[in-house]
GULOGU-192436 format. One line per field, with one value per residue (C-alpha): residue in three letters; x, y, z. Coordinates in steps of 0.5 Angstrom, whole numbers, m for minus. Example, Ala and Ser with C-alpha at 12.3 -4.5 7.8 and 13.67 -1.06 7.14 Angstrom:
residu = [ALA,SER]
x = [25,27]
y = [m9,m2]
z = [16,14]
//
This chain:
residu = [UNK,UNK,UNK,UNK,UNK,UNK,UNK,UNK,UNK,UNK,UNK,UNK,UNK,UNK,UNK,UNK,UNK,UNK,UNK,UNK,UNK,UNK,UNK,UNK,UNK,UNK,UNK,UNK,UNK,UNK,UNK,UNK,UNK,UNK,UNK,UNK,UNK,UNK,UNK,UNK,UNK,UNK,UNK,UNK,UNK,UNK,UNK,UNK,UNK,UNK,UNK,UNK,UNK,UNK,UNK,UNK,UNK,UNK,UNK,UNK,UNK,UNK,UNK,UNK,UNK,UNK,UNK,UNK,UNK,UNK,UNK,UNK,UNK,UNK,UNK,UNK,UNK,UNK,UNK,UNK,UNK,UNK,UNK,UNK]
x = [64,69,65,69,65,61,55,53,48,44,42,38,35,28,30,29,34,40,42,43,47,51,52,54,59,63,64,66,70,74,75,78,83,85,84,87,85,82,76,75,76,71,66,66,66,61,56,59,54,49,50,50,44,40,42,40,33,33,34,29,23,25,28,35,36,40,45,46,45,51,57,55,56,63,66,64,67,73,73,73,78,83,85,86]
y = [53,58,64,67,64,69,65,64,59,61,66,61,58,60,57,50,46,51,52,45,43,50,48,40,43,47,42,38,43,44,37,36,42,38,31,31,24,22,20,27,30,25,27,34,34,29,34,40,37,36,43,46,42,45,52,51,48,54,58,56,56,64,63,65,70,68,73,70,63,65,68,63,57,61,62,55,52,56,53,46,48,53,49,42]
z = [m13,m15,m16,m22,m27,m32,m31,m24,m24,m19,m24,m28,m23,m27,m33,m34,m33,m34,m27,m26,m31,m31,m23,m26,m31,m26,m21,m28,m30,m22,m22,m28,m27,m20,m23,m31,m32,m38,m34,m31,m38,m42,m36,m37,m44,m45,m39,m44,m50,m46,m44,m50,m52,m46,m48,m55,m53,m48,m53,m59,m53,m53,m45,m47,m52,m59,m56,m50,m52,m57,m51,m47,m51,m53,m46,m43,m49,m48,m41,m44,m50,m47,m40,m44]
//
């Protein structure tokens, strides 16, 4: 995995399930830059809503502050958004 990510998984590895999907998503997401195919893309878009679901449910159990929950989505949505 390319380390210069802002959200390092490792990290969140107290957070329930946050350190695996972060992980998922940037294998995803480097596959998805080598390999541009629709496949590669629907993947990491489809694991990104599933990511996003797992930041907001983090969030609304008080593990993740609103202020990180918010940077953190914008920046990994950026990832998604500004390369394809």
């Amino acid at each position: 995995m390319n380390s210069t990510y802002r959200y390092n998984p490792e990290d969140y590895e107290g957070v329930l399930g946050l350190a695996d999907d972060l992980s998922e998503f940037y294998r995803l997401y480097e596959q998805c830059r080598g390999d541009r195919t629709r496949d590669s893309l629907f993947a990491l878009k489809n694991h990104w809503e599933s990511l996003f679901f797992t930041i907001k449910h983090r969030e609304a159990e008080g593990f993740l502050s609103p202020v990180f929950a918010s940077e953190a989505m914008g920046y990994l949505e950026e990832l998604v958004n500004d390369e394809f």
